[in-house]
C-alpha positions in Angstrom: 56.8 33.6 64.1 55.6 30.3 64.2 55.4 27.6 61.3 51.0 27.4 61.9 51.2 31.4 63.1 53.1 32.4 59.8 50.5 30.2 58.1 47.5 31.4 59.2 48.7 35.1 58.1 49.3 33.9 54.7 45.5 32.9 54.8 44.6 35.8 55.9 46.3 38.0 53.7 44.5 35.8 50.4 41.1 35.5 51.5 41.7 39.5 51.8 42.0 39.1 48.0 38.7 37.2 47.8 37.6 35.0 44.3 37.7 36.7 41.1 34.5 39.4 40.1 34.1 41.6 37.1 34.8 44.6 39.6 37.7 46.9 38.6 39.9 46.7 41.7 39.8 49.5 44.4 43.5 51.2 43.1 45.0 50.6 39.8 48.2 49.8 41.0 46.8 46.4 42.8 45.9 43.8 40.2 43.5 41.2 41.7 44.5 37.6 41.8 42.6 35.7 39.2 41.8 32.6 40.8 40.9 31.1 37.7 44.6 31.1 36.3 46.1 29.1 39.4 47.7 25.7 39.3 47.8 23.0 42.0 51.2 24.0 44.1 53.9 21.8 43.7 53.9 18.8 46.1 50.5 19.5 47.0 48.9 16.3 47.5 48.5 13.0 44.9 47.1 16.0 42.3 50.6 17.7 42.1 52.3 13.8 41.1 53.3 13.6 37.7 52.4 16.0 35.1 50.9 18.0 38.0 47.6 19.7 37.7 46.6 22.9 35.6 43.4 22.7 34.4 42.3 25.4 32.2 44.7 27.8 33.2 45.8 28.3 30.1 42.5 28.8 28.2 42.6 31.6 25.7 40.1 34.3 25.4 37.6 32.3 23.4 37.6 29.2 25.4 37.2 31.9 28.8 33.9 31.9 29.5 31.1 33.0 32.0 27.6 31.2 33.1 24.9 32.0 35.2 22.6 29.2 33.7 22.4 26.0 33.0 22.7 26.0 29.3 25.5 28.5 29.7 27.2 25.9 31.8 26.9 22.9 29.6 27.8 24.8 26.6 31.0 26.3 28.0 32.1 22.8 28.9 31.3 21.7 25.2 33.6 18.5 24.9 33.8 19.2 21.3 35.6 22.1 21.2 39.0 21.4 21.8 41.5 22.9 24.1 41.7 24.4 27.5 38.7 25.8 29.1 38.4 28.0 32.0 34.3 28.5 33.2 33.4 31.3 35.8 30.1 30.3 37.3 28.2 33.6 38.4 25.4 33.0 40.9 23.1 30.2 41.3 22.6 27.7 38.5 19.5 25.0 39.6 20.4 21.7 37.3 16.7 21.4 37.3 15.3 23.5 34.8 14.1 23.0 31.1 15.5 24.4 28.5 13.8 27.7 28.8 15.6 27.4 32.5 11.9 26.7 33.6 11.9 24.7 37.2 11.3 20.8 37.1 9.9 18.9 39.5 10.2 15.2 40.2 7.2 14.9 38.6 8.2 16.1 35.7 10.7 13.6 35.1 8.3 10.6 35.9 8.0 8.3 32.8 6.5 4.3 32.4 3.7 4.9 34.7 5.9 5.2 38.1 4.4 6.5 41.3 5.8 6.6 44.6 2.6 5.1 46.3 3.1 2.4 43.5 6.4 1.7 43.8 6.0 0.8 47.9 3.2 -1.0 47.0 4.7 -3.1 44.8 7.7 -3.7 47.1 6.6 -3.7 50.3 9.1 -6.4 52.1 5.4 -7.8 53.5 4.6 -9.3 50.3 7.5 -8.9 48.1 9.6 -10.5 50.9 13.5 -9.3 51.6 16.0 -12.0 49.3 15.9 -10.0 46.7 16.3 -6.6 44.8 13.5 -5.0 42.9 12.2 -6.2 39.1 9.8 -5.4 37.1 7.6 -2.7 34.9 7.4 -0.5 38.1 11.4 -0.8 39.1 12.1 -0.4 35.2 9.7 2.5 35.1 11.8 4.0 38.3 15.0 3.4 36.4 13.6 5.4 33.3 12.3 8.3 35.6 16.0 8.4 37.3 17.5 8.3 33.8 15.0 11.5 32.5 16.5 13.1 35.8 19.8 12.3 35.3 20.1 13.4 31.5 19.5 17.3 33.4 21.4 17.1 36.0 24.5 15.3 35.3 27.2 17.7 33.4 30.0 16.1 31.9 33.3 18.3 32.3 36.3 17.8 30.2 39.8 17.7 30.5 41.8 20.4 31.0 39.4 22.8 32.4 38.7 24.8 35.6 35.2 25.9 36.6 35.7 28.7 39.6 32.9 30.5 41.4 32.9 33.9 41.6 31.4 35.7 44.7 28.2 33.6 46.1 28.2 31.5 43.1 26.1 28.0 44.0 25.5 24.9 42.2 22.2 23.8 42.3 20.8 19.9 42.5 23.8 19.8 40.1 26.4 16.4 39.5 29.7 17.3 38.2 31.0 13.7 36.4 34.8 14.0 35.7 35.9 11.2 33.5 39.0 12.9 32.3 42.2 14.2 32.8 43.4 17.5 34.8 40.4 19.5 36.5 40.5 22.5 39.0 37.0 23.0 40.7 37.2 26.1 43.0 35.3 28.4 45.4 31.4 27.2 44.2 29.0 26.1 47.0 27.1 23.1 45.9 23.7 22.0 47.5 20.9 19.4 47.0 22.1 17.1 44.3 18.8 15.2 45.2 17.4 12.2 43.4 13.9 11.8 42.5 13.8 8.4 42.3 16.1 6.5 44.6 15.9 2.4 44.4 14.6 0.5 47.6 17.3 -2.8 48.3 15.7 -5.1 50.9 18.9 -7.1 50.5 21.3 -3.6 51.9 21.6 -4.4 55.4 19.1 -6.4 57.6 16.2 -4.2 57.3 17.2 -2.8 53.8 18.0 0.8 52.1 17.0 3.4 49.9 19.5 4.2 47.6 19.9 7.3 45.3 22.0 8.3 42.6 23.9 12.0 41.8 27.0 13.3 43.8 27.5 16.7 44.0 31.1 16.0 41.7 31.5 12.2 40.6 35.4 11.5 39.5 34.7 8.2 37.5 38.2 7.3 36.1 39.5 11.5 36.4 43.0 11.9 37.2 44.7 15.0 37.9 41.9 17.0 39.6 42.4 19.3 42.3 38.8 20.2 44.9 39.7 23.4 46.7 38.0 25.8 48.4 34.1 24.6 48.2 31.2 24.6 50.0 29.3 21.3 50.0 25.6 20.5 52.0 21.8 18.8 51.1 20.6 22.4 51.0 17.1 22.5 51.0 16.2 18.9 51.5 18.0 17.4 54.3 18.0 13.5 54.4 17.2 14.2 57.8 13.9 15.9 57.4 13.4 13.2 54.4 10.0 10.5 55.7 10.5 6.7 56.5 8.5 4.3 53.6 9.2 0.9 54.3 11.0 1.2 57.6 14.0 2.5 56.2 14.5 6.6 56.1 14.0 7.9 52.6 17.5 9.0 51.1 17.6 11.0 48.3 21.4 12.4 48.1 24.3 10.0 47.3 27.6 11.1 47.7 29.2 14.7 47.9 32.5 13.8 46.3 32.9 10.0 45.2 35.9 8.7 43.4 35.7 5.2 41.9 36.0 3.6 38.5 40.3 3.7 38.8 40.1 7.4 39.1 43.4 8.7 40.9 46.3 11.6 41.8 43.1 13.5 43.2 44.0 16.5 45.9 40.9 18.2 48.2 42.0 20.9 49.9 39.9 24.0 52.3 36.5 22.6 51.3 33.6 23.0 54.1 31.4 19.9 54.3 28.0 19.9 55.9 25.0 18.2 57.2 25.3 15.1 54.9 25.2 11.1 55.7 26.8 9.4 53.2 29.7 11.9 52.3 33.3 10.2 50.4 33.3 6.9 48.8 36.7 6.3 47.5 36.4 3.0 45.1 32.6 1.7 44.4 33.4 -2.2 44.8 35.6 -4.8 46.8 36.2 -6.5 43.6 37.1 -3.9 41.0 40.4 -5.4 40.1 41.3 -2.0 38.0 41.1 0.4 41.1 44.0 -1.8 42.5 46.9 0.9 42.4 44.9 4.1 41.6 42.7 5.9 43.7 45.6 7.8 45.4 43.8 10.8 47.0 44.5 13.7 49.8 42.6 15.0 51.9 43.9 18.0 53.6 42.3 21.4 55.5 38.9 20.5 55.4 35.9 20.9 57.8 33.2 18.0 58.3 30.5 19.4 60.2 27.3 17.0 60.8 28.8 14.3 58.8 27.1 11.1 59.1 29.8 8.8 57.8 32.8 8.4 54.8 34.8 10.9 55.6 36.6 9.0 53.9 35.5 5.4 53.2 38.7 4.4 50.9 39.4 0.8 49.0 42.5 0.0 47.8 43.7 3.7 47.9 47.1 5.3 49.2 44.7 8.2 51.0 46.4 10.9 53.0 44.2 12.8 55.5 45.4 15.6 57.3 45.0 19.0 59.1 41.4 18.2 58.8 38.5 19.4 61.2 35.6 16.9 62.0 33.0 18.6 63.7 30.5 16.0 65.6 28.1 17.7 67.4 25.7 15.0 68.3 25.9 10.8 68.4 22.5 10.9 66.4 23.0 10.7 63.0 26.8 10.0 63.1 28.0 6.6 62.0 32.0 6.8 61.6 34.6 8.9 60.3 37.8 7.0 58.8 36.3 3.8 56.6 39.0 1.2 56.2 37.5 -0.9 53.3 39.3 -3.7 51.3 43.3 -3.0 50.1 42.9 0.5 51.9 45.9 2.2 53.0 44.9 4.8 54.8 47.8 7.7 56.0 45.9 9.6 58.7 47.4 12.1 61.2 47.1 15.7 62.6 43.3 16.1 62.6 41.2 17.5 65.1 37.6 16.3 66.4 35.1 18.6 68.0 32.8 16.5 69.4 29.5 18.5 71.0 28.5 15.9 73.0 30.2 12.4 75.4 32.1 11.1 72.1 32.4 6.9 72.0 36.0 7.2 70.6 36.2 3.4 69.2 33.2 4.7 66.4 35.9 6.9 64.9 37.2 4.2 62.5 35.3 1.1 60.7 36.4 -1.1 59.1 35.1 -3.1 55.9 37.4 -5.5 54.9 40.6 -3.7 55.8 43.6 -4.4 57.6 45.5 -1.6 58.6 45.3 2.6 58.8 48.1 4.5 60.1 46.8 7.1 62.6 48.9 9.6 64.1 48.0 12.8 66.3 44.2 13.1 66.7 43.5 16.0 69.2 40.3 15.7 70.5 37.9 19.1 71.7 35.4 18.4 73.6 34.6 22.0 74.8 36.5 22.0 77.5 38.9 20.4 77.4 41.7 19.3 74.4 43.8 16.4 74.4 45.6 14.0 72.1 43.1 10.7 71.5 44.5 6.7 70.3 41.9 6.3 67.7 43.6 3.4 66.8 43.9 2.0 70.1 40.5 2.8 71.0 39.1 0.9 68.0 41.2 -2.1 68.9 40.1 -2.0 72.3 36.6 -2.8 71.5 36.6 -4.8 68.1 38.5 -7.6 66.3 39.7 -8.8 64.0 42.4 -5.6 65.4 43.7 -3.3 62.9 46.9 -3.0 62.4 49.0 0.4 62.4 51.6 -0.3 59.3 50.0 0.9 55.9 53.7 -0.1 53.8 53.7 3.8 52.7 54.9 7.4 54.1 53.3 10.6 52.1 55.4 12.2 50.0 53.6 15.0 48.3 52.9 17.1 51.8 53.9 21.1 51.2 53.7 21.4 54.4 51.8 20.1 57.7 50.6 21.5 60.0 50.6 20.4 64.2 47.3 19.8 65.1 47.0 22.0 67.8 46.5 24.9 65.4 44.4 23.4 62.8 41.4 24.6 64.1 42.2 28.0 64.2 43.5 28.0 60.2 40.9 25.7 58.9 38.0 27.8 60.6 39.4 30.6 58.6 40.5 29.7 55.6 37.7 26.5 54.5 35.4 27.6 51.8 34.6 29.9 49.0 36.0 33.1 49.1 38.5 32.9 51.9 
């Protein structure tokens, strides 16, 4: 049996054994796996460096808990009680509720007197010109507003601690912020971690941008975390079905996972992410002199479907991406893949692109500041055909300054990789909740 064949069983035989439920198993004599118990593998990615990554593995009785609403979810990950915690989320918890778990709308959360209709009126690049950012009671009472929003729907989670889904569990207009040390998040499908009030910029770009706040999980400064086995999309309010004010399409979701502030030793592994724009942001700013060094990430058995762009986008970073499937199954919408921002050093190799439509293959990598990203095999699908693309070489072809191909490291914390001619077949499996 072969190294991907023998792999792709192993798959097989533990999404038979599914997440955890509170369902006695079928026979006594078969115990199911509690995923909620597992630790990162050894050399599995930046995550397994060091003191490796256990989350709450250990939690005891009293600090293992279930939630199924909001207020259930905020006080299992009290920071105040001490020790490991281990949170099952069970079915869908919407962030934007009251306390009575009531639904809030963005109304709800408007303070100071701001209106939409107000807030293009009073920045409407016609009068208010493009050289500078907004100011002002109405851009203060937007900030206030996103602050109301954010106080609901940002959930702090501490260290040591895992938070697994159980079957169909989903995470609601919900922003996990890790600012701490050794976190497992597992098998939850997050959607629509939408912004109520994002800020117009005339000064982003040469027509401007709308800008919005909330990732589905921020790591601001986490180390140790492992992301494995999610689901991640916009849900029910697609950017793209979002209306154009001021030229500029109105965005309302931020990132799905960003890591910035000197966060680091991060693994993501077998997550499915979907129909989003603005999707990884590793490191915030070109001049954050404290990310130099940190933000060491992998990225490893994933599937990008409809992904607009920052898949990743990495500063300063030792970043491995592998045995990843990008799926691009249109030009509209899609920007780049592989961002090569200031410091990065990028380690990519045996990923696969299905592209749905003629694929410009010089888009696949942009660079912001950076020098160099090591690429190695890319196989490329385009439905009918397969073949093995210079990424690289393609983006050199057609822009300069050239990039260059040596990033002055070699991954070392790789269990195993797998040739990209069968990463399709394992990641199409095994990516996501429950499998």
């Amino acid at each position: 049996m072969t190294r991907g064949a023998a792999a792709l069983a192993i798959l097989v035989l533990v999404a038979a054994c599914g997440p955890v439920t509170s369902a006695p198993s079928a026979s006594p004599a078969i115990k199911q796996r509690d995923l909620g118990r597992d630790v990162l593998a050894a050399n599995d990615g930046w995550a397994s460096s060091t003191t490796g990554t256990s989350g709450g593995s250990r939690a005891d009785a009293a600090h293992t808990k279930t939630a199924s609403d909001r207020q259930q979810l905020v006080a299992a990950l009290d920071p105040s009680d001490p020790g490991p915690k281990l949170v099952y989320v069970s079915g869908t918890i919407d962030a934007n509720v009251d306390d009575g778990n009531k639904p809030l709308r963005c109304d709800d959360y408007a303070t100071a007197g701001y209106t939409l209709d107000a807030y293009l009126k009073a920045y409407d690049p016609a009068t208010f010109g493009r050289t500078k950012r907004p100011s002002g009671p109405l851009e203060d009472a937007r900030t206030a507003s996103q602050k109301k929003q954010a106080a609901r729907v940002q959930i702090k989670v501490p260290a040591n601690t895992t938070i697994v889904g159980r079957t169909g569990a989903r995470l609601v207009g919900l922003n996990l912020v890790v600012e701490t040390d050794n976190v497992i998040i597992r098998d939850l499908t997050f959607a629509d971690a939408f912004d109520c009030f994002p800020q117009w910029d005339p000064t982003d770009g040469a027509q401007g941008n709308w800008n919005s706040q909330y990732d589905n999980i921020s790591l601001n400064g986490a180390t140790h975390v492992w992301i494995d086995h999610n689901a991640f999309s916009d849900g029910d309010h697609p950017d793209a079905k979002q209306p154009t004010y001021l030229g500029r399409p109105y965005q309302i979701h931020d990132g799905a996972v960003d890591i910035a502030k000197a966060a680091d030793l991060v693994t993501i592994s077998w997550n499915r992410f979907a129909d989003h724009d603005k999707l990884m942001l590793i490191g915030s700013s070109d001049t954050a002199a404290a990310d130099a060094g940190k933000l060491n990430v992998t990225i490893h058995h994933n599937l990008f479907t409809n992904v607009g762009q920052r898949a990743p986008r990495v500063r300063f970073g030792k970043v491995h991406v592998f045995d990843n499937v990008y799926e691009i199954p249109s030009a509209q919408g899609y920007t780049y893949t592989w961002g090569v921002g200031v410091e990065a050093k990028l380690y990519v190799e045996n990923n696969v692109i299905r592209a749905g439509s003629p694929f410009a293959q010089d888009r696949i990598i942009r660079a912001f500041s950076g020098k160099a990203i090591h690429v190695g095999d890319t196989l490329l699908d385009d439905g009918t055909t397969k073949a093995t693309i210079d990424a690289l070489g393609a983006y050199n072809k057609t822009n300069d300054p050239k990039l260059l191909a040596d990033v002055g490291w070699t991954p070392q914390y790789v269990a195993h990789l797998d040739p990209a001619a069968d990463v399709a077949a394992l990641v199409d499996r095994g990516a996501g909740p429950g499998r």
